[in-house]
N, C-alpha and C positions, 0 to 999 in steps of 0.2 A: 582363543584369539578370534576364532569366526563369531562366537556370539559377541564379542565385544565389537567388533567389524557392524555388523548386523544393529545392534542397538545407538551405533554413532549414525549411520548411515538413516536409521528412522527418526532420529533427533532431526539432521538434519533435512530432511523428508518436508517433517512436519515446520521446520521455518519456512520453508517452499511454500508448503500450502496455507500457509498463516498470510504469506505477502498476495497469495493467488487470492485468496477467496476471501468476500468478505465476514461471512458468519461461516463455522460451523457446529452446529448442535447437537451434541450427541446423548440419548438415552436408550434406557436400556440394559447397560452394561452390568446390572445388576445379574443378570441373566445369564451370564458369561462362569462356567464352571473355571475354577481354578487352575484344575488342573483336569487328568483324563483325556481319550483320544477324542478328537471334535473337529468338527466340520463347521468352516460358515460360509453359507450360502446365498449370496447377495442378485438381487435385478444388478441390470448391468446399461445404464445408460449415457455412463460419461468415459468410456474406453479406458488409459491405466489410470485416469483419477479415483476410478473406483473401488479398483487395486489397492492405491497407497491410501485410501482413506480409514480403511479396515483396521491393518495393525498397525496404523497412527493411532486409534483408538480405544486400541481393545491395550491389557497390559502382558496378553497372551503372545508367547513367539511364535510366528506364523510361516507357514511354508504355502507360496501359493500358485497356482499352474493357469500359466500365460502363453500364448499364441507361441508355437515354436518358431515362426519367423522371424523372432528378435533373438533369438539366437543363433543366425548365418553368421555373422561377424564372429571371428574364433576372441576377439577381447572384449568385446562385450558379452558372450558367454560366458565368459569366465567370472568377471563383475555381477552378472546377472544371478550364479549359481551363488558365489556369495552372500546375496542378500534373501536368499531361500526360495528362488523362484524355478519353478520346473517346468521346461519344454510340454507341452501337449500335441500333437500333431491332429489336422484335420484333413479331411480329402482332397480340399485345395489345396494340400501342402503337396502330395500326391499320392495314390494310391499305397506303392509300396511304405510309404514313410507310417500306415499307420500303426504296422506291426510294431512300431516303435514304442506304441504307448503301452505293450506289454509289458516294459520295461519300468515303465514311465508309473503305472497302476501297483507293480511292484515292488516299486520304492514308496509309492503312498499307503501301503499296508503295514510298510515295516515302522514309517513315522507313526501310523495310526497302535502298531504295538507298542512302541516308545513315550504312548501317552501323549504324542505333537499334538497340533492344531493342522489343519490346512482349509484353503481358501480357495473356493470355487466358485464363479460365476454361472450357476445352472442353465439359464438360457442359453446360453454357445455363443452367441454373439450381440455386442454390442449396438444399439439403437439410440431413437432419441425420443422415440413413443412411449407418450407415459401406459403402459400398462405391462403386464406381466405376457411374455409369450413362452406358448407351449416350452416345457424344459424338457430338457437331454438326458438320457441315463447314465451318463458316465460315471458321475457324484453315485449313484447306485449301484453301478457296478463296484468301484472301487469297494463300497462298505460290505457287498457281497464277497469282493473276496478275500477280506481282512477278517472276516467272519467265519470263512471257510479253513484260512489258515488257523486262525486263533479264535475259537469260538466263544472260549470265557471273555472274550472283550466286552464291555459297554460303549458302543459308541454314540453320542450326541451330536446333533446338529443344532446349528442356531442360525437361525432366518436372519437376514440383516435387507430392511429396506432402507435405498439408499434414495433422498429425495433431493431435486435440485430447482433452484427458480427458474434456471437458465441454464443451458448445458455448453453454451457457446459463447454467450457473452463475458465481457470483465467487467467489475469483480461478481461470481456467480455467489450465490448463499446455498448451504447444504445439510441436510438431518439425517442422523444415522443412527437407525434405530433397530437394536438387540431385540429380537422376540425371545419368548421362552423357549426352553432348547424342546429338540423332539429326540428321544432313545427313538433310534433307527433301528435296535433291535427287536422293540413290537412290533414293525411292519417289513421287515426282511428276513427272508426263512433262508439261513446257509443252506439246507436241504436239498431245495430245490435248483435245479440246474438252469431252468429256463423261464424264469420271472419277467414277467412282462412289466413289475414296476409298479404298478397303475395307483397301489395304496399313499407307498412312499411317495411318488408325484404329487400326489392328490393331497396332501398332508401339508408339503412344502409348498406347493400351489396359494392354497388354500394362506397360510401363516404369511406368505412375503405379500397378498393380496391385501393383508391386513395392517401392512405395514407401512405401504405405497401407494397412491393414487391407480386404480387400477381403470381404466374406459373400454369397455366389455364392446364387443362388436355390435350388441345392441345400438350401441348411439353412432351416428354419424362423428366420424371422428375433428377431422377438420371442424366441422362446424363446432362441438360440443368447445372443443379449444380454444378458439375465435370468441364463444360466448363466457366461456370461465375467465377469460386475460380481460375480460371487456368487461369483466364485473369483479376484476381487483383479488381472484384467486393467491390463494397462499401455496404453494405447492409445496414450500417447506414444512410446511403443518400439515401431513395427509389429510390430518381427523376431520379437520376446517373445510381440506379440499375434497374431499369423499363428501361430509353434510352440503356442500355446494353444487356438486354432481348429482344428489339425491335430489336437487331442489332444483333442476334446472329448468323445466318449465315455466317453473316461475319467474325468472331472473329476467329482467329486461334485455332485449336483443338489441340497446343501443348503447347496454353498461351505464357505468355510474359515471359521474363525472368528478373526476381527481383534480384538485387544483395542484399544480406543480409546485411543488414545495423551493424556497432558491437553496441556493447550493452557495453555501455561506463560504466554503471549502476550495471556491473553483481555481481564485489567484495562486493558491500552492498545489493545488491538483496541475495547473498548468507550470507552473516552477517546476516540479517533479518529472514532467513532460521534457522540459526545455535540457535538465539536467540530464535526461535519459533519451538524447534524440536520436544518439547512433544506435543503442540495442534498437529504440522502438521503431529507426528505419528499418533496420534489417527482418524488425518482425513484421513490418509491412509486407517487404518482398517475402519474407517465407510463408505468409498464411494465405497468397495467393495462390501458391504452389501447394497446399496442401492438398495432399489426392483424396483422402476421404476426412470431409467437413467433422467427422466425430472423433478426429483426432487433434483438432482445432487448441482443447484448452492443457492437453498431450503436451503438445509442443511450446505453450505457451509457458508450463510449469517446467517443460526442461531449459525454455531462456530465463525464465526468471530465478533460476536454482544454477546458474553456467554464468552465460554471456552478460546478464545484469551486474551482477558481486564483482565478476573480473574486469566490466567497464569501469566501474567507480574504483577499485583498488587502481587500476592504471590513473584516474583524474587523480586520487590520494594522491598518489607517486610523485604528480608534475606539480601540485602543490604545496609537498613537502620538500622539491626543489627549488621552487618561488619562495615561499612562504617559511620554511621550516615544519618539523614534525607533530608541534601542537596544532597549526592551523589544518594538518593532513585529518587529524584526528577529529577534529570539530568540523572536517567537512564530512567526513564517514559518517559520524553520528546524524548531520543534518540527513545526512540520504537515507538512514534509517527511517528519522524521521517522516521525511515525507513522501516515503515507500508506503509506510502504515496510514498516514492521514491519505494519499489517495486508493487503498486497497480497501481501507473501512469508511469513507463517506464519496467515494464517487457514483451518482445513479445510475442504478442499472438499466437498459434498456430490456425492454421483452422481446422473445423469437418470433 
């Protein structure tokens, strides 16, 4: 019943971020082992979009560890544990809470004997800088001691970079790309009691830097940015935005000039608007209230997947009391409609 729970619940996930976003691309997945115990390991630059984009994509069940803060509420816990999500605790959570992850690492060994997947954001926290920062050993420890309990395992890791045009704008576009996996057991010695890591970093490092736009402390960051959006950067495409990066000396510091293409779209992008005034009020007042900007399209994919669907079923309702039941119908559908014509042809703005 839980896996059935779990695979309704990513179906509908995945409607979510079909209305959120306007592309997403996914390769790679070639590279995704079937089955066996595996790890994927993604940058982490758009807070739970990054999350629910993973096993929307892969066809792998995934189990994946998320900030224990969203588990104070004793029913959204409970929701949360459903969909395979595991508390993590950090120091700001507070000191005593972190012997929790004893627990927590625990139960990730015994998925990893059961042949699961699980899903970890190596970095520790979420940003909105495109490059790779220094990663956490947690992901490391855990395969250590999965390895200590069960040594005949094979365990695999698959680097996942996750690339976005826009981290905060609507509709954002997004590529998520499977590297080849790495056996974590050529560079992890169960033996050893006190590993510094530094191989398996350097491996994982190294693979999502490959995957992702990475701006090394070499370049002035600010600026390098400034110069890449001012000469029509792809960020969807690392490969494009990486030869772009490599070229940047050359690139004119006054960018190209874009002629604004019209927006043939805008008369029913604004009907869509008009249709959806009270969600999009009230998502006025909530995104000015949001306390930290990176959780912006967070909350933007939890009204679009809630408070949107339940507005329109309410307008259905008063127009199938006007109108009768067909006309309820052929309004639903129009808002399908023109949910999709303004998520796939509205322009994007840049950050």
């Amino acid at each position: 019943m839980r896996t059935i729970w779990y695979h309704i619940m990513r179906l509908y996930v995945k409607i979510g971020l079909f209305f959120l976003m306007k592309k997403i691309i996914v390769k790679g997945t070639e590279n995704i082992p079937d089955k066996g115990p595996l790890l994927f390991i993604g940058n982490h630059q758009n807070a739970l979009i990054d999350a629910l984009l993973i096993p929307t994509t892969t066809h792998r069940n995934i189990h994946f560890l998320a900030r224990a803060s969203a588990f104070k509420n004793k029913l959204a816990s409970a929701l949360l544990h459903t969909l395979n999500m595991i508390p993590v605790y950090r120091i700001r959570d507070g000191v005593n809470t972190i012997e929790k992850n004893h627990a927590i690492f625990e139960q990730c060994h015994e998925y990893l004997k059961k042949g699961k997947a699980i899903e970890i954001f190596a970095e520790g926290e979420h940003h909105l800088s495109r490059n790779i920062t220094p990663l956490k050993k947690g992901f490391a420890r855990i395969i250590l001691g999965a390895l200590k309990k069960y040594p005949e395992l094979e365990i695999k890791i698959v680097p996942v970079g996750l690339n976005f045009d826009t981290h905060l704008n609507f509709p954002s576009s997004a590529s998520i790309i499977y590297g080849p996996p790495i056996i974590a057991n050529d560079f992890i010695d169960p033996s050893n009691n006190d590993p510094s890591f530094k191989t398996i970093l350097h491996q994982v490092d190294t693979a999502l830097k490959k995957l992702t736009l990475h701006i090394g402390k070499e370049y002035d960051y600010e600026a390098t940015v400034a110069k890449l959006n001012a000469n029509g950067v792809d960020y969807v495409d690392p490969d494009k935005a990486k030869a772009m990066l490599q070229q940047l000396d050359e690139l004119s510091t006054e960018g190209i000039v874009q002629k604004k293409p019209v927006n043939w779209f805008a008369p029913l992008q604004w009907l869509a608007k008009l249709n959806s005034i009270l969600p999009l009020l009230i998502w006025k007042y909530l995104k000015k209230r949001i306390k930290e900007v990176l959780f912006t399209n967070t909350f933007r994919f939890a009204l679009i997947t809630t408070l949107f669907p339940i507005f329109y079923l309410f307008q259905a309702f008063v127009v199938k009391k006007i109108a009768g039941l067909e006309y309820a119908w052929m309004y639903l559908l129009l808002c399908i409609v023109l949910g999709i014509i303004t998520t796939k042809t509205t322009p994007v703005n840049p950050e």
